[in-house]
C-alpha positions in Angstrom: -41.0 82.1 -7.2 -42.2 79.4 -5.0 -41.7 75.8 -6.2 -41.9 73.5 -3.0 -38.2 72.6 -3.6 -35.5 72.2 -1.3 -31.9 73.3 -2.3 -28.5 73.4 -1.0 -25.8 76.0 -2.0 -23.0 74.3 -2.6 -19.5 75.8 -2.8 -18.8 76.4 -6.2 -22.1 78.6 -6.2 -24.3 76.0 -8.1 -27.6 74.5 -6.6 -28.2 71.3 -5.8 -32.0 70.7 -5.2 -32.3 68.0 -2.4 -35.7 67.3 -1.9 -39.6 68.7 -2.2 -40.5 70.7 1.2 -43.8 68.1 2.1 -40.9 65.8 2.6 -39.3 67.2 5.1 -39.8 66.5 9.0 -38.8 69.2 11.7 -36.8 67.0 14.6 -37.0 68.0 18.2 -34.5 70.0 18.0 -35.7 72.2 15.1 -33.7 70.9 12.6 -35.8 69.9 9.4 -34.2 66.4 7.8 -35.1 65.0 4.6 -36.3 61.3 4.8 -36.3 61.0 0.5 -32.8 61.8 0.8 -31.7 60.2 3.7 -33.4 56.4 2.3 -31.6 57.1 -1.2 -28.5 57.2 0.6 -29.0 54.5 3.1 -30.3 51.8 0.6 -26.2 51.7 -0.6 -26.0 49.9 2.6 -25.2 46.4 2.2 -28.2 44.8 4.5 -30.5 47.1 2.8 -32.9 46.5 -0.1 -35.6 48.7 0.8 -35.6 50.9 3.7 -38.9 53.7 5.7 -36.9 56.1 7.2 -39.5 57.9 10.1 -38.9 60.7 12.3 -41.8 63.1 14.0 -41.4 66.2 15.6 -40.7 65.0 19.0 -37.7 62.6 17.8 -34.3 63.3 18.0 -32.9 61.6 15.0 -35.1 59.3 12.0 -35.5 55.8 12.9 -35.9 52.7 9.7 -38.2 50.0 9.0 -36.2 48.0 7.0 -37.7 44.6 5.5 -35.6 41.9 5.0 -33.3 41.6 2.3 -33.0 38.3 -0.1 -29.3 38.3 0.7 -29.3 38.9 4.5 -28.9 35.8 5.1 -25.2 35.6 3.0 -24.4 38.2 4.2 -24.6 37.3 7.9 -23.1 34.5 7.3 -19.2 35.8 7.9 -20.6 38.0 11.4 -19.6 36.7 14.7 -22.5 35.5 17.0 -25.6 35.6 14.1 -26.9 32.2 13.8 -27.5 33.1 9.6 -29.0 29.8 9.3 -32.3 30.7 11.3 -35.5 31.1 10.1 -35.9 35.2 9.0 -38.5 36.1 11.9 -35.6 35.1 14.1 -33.1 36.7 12.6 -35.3 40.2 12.2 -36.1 39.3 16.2 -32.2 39.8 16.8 -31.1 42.4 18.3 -27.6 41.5 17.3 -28.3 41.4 13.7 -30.8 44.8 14.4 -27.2 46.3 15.9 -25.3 45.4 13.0 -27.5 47.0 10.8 -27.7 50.3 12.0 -24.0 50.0 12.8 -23.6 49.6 8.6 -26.2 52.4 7.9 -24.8 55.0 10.1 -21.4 53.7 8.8 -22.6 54.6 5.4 -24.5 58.0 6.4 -21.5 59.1 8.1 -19.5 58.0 4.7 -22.2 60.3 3.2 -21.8 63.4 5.6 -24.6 63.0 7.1 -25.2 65.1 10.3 -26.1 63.6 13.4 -29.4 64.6 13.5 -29.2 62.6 10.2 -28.4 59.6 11.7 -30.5 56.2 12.6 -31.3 56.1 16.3 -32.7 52.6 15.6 -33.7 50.1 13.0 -36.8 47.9 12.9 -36.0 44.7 10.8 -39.2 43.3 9.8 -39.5 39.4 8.2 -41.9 41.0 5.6 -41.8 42.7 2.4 
C-alpha cells in the first residue's frame, strides 16, 4: 500500500512517520531531506519565530528565510558586537547577526541529530513578515 508517507524505523521496531514524500528535496549529493521536518525543529531556535527552509537539487545543504522575530531585538541585546538598538533592516542587513543565527540553528539541529546534509549552509534574515 502506497500512502505518500515517509517513515523511519526506529530501534525498538516501531515507525515513526516523518514527513509526506512531495516534501521532500533530493540534495546534490542524492540524499533526499525533509524541509517540514527540518523547520519544525529549527523554529525551537531562540531567534526564530517563523522560518522557509529551501534546498534544490543542485544544493548541498537547505538554506532559511527567516523573517524577523518580535524578540530579536532582546535577544541581541547581551551579543558582543550587534548594535540591538538599530532599526531591523539593519539588523537583518548584518551579517554578524545573520552568523549568529545560523550558528543557534545549526546548534539546535545538531542538538536534534541532524545530519549534515541537514544542516543550514546559510540564513536570509528578512525585516518582513
Amino acid at each position: 500500500m502506497r500512502t505518500g508517507d515517509v517513515g523511519r524505523w526506529n530501534e525498538d521496531g516501531t515507525l515513526t512517520l516523518i514527513d509526506r514524500i512531495k516534501n521532500l528535496v533530493k540534495l546534490a549529493g542524492g540524499e533526499y531531506i525533509a524541509l517540514e521536518a527540518l523547520e519544525s525543529t529549527y523554529k525551537s531556535c531562540n531567534y526564530v519565530a517563523n522560518i522557509c527552509v529551501h534546498a534544490t537539487q543542485d544544493a548541498k545543504a537547505p538554506i532559511a528565510i527567516i523573517p524577523h522575530e518580535q524578540n530579536l531585538r532582546a535577544a541581541l541585546k547581551n551579543e558582543n558586537g550587534v548594535d540591538a538598538s538599530a532599526e531591523m533592516h539593519h539588523l537583518c542587513a548584518d551579517p554578524k547577526v545573520a552568523a549568529l543565527v545560523l550558528r543557534e540553528c545549526n546548534a539546535v539541529g545538531k542538538k536534534s541529530g541532524f545530519k549534515a546534509m541537514e544542516t543550514l549552509s546559510a540564513v536570509v534574515l528578512t525585516p518582513d513578515e
